[in-house]
ZAMARGU-4260 file (C-alpha; in steps of 0.2 Angstrom, whole numbers, plus 5000, padded with zeros to 4 digits):
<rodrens>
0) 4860/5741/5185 | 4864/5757/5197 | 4879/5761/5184 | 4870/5759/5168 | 4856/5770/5178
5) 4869/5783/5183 | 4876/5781/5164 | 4857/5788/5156 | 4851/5800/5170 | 4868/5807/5180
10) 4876/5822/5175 | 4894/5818/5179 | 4905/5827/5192 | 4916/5841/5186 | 4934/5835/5183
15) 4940/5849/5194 | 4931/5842/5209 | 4943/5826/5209 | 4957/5836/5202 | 4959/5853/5208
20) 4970/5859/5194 | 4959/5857/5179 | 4953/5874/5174 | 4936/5880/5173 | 4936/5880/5153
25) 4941/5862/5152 | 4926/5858/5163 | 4916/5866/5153 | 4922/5856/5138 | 4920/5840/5146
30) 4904/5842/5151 | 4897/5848/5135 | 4909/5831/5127 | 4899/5819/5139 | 4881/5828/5137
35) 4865/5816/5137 | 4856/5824/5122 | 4865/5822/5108 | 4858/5844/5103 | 4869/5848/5118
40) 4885/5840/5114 | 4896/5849/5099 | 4890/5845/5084 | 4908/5839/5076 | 4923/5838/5081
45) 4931/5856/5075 | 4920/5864/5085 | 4926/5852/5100 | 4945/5854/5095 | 4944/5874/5093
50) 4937/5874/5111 | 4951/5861/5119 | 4963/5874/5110 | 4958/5890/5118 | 4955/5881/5135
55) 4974/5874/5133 | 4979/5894/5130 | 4969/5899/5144 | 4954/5909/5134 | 4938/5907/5132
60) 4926/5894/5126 | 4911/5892/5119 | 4904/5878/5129 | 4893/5885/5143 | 4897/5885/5160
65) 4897/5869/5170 | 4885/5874/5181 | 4872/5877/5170 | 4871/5858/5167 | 4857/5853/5178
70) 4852/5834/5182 | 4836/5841/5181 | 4835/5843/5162 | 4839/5824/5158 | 4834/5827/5138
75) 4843/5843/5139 | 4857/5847/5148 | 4856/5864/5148 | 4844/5872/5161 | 4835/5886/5153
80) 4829/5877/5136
</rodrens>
């Protein structure tokens, strides 16, 4: 029950917190793939691959920044909405 419970109301760790190598961008990337409200994730999978791509060559994404996920918003991911 405490992983399904974690599953529905946890916002997951950063990968660069278990893997120190893992950009910032792909963190970003990540977190928006695995958001809880389906308005916060990308909205098909172009956007996602164009993002994956310009983390892989070090640019900017468009995800926002991972901290400004917040466990907080549980029905939307991002603080501020």
């Amino acid at each position: 029950m405490a992983i399904a419970y974690q599953h529905v109301r946890e916002i997951p760790k950063r990968p660069s917190s278990l893997a120190a190598d893992v950009p910032e961008s792909l963190d970003r990337v990540i977190l928006k793939s695995l958001a809880k409200s389906r308005e916060d994730r990308y909205q098909d999978a172009a956007h996602m691959r164009a993002d994956l791509q310009a983390a892989a060559r070090g640019m900017s994404v468009a995800a926002p920044a991972a901290d400004s996920w917040s466990p907080g918003h549980l029905g939307h991911g991002l603080t501020g909405r």
